[in-house]
C-alpha positions in Angstrom: 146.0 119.6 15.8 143.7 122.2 16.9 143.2 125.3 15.3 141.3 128.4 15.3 141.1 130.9 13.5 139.4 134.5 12.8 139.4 136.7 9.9 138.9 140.9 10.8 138.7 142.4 7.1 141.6 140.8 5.9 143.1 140.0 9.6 143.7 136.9 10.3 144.5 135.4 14.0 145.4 132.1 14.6 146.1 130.8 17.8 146.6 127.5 19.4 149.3 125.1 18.0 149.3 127.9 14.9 149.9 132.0 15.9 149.7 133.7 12.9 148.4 137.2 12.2 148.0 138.9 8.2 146.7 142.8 8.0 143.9 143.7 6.2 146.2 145.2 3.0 148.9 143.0 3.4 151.1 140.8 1.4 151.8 137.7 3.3 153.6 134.7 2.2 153.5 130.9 3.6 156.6 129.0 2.4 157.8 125.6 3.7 159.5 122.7 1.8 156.9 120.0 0.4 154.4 118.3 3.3 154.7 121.1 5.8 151.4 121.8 5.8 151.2 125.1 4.3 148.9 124.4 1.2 146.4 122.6 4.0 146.5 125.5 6.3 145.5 127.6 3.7 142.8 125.1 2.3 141.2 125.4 6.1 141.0 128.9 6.0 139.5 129.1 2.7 136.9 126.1 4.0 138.5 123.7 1.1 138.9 121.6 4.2 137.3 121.0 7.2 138.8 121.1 10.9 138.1 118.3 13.3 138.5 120.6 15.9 138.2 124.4 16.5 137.1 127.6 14.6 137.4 128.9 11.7 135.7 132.8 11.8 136.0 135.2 8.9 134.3 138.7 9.0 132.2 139.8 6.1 131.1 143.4 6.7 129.7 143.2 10.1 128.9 139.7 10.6 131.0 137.2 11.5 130.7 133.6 10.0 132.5 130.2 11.3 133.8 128.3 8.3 134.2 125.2 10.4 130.0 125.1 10.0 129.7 123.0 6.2 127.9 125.4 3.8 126.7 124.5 0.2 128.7 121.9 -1.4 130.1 120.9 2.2 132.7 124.0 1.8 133.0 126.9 4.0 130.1 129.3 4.2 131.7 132.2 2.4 134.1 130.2 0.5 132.3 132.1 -2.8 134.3 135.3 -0.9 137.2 134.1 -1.4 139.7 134.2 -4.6 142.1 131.3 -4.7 144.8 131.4 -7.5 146.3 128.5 -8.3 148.7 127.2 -10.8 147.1 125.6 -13.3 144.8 129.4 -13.6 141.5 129.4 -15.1 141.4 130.9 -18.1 139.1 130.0 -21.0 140.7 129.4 -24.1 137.7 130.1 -26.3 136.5 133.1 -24.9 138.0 136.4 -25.6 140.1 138.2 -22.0 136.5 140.2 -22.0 134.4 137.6 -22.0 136.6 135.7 -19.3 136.4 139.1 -16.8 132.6 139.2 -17.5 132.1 135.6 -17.3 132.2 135.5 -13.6 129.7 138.4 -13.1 125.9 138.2 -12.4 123.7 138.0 -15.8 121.3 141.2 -14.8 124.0 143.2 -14.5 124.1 145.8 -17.4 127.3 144.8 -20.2 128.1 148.4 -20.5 128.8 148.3 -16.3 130.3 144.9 -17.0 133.0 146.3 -19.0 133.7 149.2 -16.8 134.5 147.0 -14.5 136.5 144.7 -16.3 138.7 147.6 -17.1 138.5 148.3 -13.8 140.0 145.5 -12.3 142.5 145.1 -14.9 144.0 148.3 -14.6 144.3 147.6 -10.8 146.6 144.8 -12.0 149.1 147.2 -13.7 147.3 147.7 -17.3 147.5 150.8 -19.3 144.0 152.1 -21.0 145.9 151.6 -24.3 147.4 148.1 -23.1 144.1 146.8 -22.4 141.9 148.1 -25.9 144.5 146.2 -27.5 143.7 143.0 -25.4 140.2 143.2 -24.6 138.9 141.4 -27.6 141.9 139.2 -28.3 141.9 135.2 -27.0 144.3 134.1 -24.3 146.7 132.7 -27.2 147.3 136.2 -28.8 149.0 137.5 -25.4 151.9 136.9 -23.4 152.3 134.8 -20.5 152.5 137.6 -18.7 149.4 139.1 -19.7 147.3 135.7 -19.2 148.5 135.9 -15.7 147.3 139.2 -14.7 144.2 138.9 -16.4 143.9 135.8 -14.6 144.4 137.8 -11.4 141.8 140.6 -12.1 139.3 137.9 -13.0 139.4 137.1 -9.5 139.8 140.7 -8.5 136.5 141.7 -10.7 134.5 139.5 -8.1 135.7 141.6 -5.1 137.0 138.8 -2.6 137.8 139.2 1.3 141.4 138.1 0.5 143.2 136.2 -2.3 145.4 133.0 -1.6 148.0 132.2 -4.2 148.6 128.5 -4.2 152.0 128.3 -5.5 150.6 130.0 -8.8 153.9 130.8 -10.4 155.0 127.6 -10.6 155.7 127.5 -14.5 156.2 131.5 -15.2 159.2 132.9 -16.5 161.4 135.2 -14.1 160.3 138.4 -16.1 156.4 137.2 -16.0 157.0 136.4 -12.1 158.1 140.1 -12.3 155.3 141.1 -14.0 152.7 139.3 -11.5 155.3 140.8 -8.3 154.0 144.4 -9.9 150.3 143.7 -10.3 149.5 142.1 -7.3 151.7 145.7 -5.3 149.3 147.7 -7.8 146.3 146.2 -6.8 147.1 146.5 -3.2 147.9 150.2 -3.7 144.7 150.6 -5.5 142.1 148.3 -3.7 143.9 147.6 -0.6 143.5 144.1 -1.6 145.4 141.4 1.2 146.7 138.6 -0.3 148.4 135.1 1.4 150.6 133.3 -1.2 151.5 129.9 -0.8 155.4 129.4 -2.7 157.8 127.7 -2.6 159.9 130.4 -4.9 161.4 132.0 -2.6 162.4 135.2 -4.6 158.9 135.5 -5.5 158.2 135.9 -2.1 161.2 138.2 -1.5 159.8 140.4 -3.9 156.1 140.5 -3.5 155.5 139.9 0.4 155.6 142.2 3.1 155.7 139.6 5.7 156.4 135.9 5.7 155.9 132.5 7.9 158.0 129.9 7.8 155.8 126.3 8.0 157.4 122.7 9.5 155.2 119.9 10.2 152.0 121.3 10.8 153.3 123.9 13.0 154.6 127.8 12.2 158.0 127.8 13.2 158.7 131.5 12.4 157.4 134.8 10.9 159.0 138.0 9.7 160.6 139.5 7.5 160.3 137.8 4.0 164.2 137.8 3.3 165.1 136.3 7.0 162.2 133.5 6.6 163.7 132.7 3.5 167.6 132.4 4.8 165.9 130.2 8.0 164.2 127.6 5.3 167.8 127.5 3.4 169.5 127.0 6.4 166.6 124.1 7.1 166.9 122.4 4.0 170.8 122.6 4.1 170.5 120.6 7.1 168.3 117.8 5.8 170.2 117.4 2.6 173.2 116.6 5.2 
């Protein structure tokens, strides 16, 4: 296949075998049974993977920079720009949730400024002041699921990325964690105007979280809409496979 591609703050355009557009803001999901290609698409864009053919063009500020051109460590140029999510999230065991938010900031930067924006960024993921003094200093075993999730998601958000790709990242949570991740990734949106893409194959998670959604079959997009009409298109889908 060929693809392009072009990123416009958080827009994407794809055209060419793939048409796909996601607004700078918005929550978009990808969802497609296993091997439709979904997980690569995103891998491309992220410049996880190279394209044989085409372009890959994100915008960073005012400059615009084609991914399909290897950068360091043969990934995309800006790849760095990018937050990815997946599901085994990284979070150091040994290291209290401060030292895990800090972790990923530049050394010369003051720690007083470091831990305003740690709270920062957590509280853009639906933390109370009070909720996070009580976790700041704590290590990922003393909180909830929940909890290791979001902070898991402002680590990324601390780091001020383009746009953040969930690669099928709730795989293992709990419905009332998944509920818990639907609410901090709308807060953060709300607060930062952050644009995410989430890879899923739980569909209710993508009910619940995405504004839009496409609907991925062998390589190709085969629809895109609303989240709840995707979803009933792949039931129908895999209803007829199973018969």
């Amino acid at each position: 296949y060929k693809y392009y591609y072009t990123f416009d703050r958080g827009l994407i355009k794809a055209v060419d075998d793939i048409s796909l557009e996601v607004y700078e803001g918005e929550i978009f999901g990808i969802v497609g049974v296993s091997g439709s290609g979904k997980t690569s698409l995103a891998h491309m864009i992220c410049g996880l993977k190279t394209c044989t053919r085409g372009k890959i063009l994100i915008r960073k500020n005012d400059e615009w920079i084609d991914m399909s051109i290897p950068g360091p460590r043969n990934r995309g140029r800006i790849t760095k720009d990018i937050g990815i999510l997946h599901q085994e999230y990284a979070i150091y065991p040994h290291r209290t949730v401060l030292q895990n938010m800090t972790g990923t900031i530049r050394e010369s930067i003051p720690e007083e400024l470091k831990t305003k924006k740690a709270y920062d960024a957590l509280k853009a993921v639906n933390f109370t002041d009070a909720e996070i003094d009580n976790i700041l200093y704590k290590f990922p075993d003393q909180i909830s699921e929940g909890e290791r999730h979001r902070v898991a998601i402002a680590r990324i958000l601390i780091q001020e990325p383009i746009i953040v790709f969930f690669d099928e990242a709730t795989g293992t949570a709990d419905p009332l964690t998944r509920m818990e991740i639907v609410k901090s990734i709308k807060k953060s949106r709300e607060v930062l105007n952050q644009t995410y893409v989430i890879i899923s194959h739980d569909i209710g998670f993508v009910n619940n979280a995405c504004d839009r959604a496409a609907l991925m079959r062998d390589g190709h997009i085969i629809t895109i809409g609303d989240p709840k009409e995707v979803v009933e298109t792949l039931k129908t889908y895999q209803e007829k496979v199973m018969t």
